[in-house]
N, C-alpha and C positions, 0 to 999 in steps of 0.2 A: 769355601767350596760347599754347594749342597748336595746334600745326599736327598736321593727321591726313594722311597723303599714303596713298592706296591704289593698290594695282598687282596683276598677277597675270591678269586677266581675259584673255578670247579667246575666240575660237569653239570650239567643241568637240561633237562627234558625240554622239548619245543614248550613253548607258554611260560615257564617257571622263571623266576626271578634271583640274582642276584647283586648284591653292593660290596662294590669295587671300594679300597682305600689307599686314599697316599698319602703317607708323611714325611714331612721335610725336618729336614736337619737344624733347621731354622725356622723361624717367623718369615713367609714369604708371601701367603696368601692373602689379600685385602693390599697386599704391595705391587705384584704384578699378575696380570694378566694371563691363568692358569688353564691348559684342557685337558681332556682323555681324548688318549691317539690309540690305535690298533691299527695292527700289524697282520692280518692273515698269512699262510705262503702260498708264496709266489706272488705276493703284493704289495703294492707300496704302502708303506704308514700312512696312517689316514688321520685327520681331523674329527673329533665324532660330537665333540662335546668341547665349550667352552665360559668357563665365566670369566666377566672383564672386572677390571677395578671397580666400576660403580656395582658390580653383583646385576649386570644382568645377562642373562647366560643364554646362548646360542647351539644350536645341533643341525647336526648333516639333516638332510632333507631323511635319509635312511636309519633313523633313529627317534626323529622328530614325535613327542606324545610316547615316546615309552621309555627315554632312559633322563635323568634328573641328575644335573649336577650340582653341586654345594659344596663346600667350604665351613668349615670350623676355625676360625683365627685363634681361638684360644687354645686347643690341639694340635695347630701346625697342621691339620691334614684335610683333605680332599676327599670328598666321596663322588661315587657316580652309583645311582641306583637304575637298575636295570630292572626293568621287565616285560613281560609278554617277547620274549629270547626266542629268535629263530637260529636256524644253522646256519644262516649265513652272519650270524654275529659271531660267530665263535673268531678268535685272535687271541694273540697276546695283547695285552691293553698295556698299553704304559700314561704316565702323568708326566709335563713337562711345562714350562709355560708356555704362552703364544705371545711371538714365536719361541720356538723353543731355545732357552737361554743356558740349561740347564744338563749336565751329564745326564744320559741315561740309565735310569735303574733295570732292571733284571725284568721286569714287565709282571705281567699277572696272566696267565694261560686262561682263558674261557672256551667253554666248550659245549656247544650244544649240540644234541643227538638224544633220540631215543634209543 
């Protein structure tokens, strides 16, 4: 069974930048097919970010040129760097594969607001 633990989140000003992390319990990334999901409320989880087995990584069209994902195989973990952050990014992020194979971890709260 994997464990997904995510961290990284916080508040942060419209423009300001934050990176997201996920570590797995295991060796899983360069194996399957991994992305960052967010959750706003009152909305469904969303696909935002993805990289596949060959590492080449895909974004919502509302993300597209501001937020970076990657992979550390030798760390077991997952980044998503984020920036130039509006308030309509604020969610819980979580990390899962695609599709998602994997329990869900406790997510990462982002927050953006002046």
């Amino acid at each position: 069974q994997v464990q997904l633990v995510e961290s990284g989140g916080g508040l942060v000003q419209p423009g300001g930048s934050l990176r997201l992390s996920c570590a797995a319990s295991r060796s899983i990334f360069g194996i399957y097919s991994m992305g960052w999901y967010r959750q706003a409320p009152g909305k469904q989880r969303e696909l935002v970010a993805q990289i596949r087995i060959n590492d080449i990584p895909n974004y919502a069209d509302s993300v597209k040129g501001r937020f970076t994902i990657s992979g550390d195989n030798a760390k077991n973990t997952m980044y998503l760097q984020m920036n130039s952050l509006k308030p309509e990014d604020t969610a819980v992020y979580y990390c899962n594969g695609v599709p998602s194979r994997f329990s869900w971890g406790q997510g990462t709260q982002v927050t953006v607001s002046s």
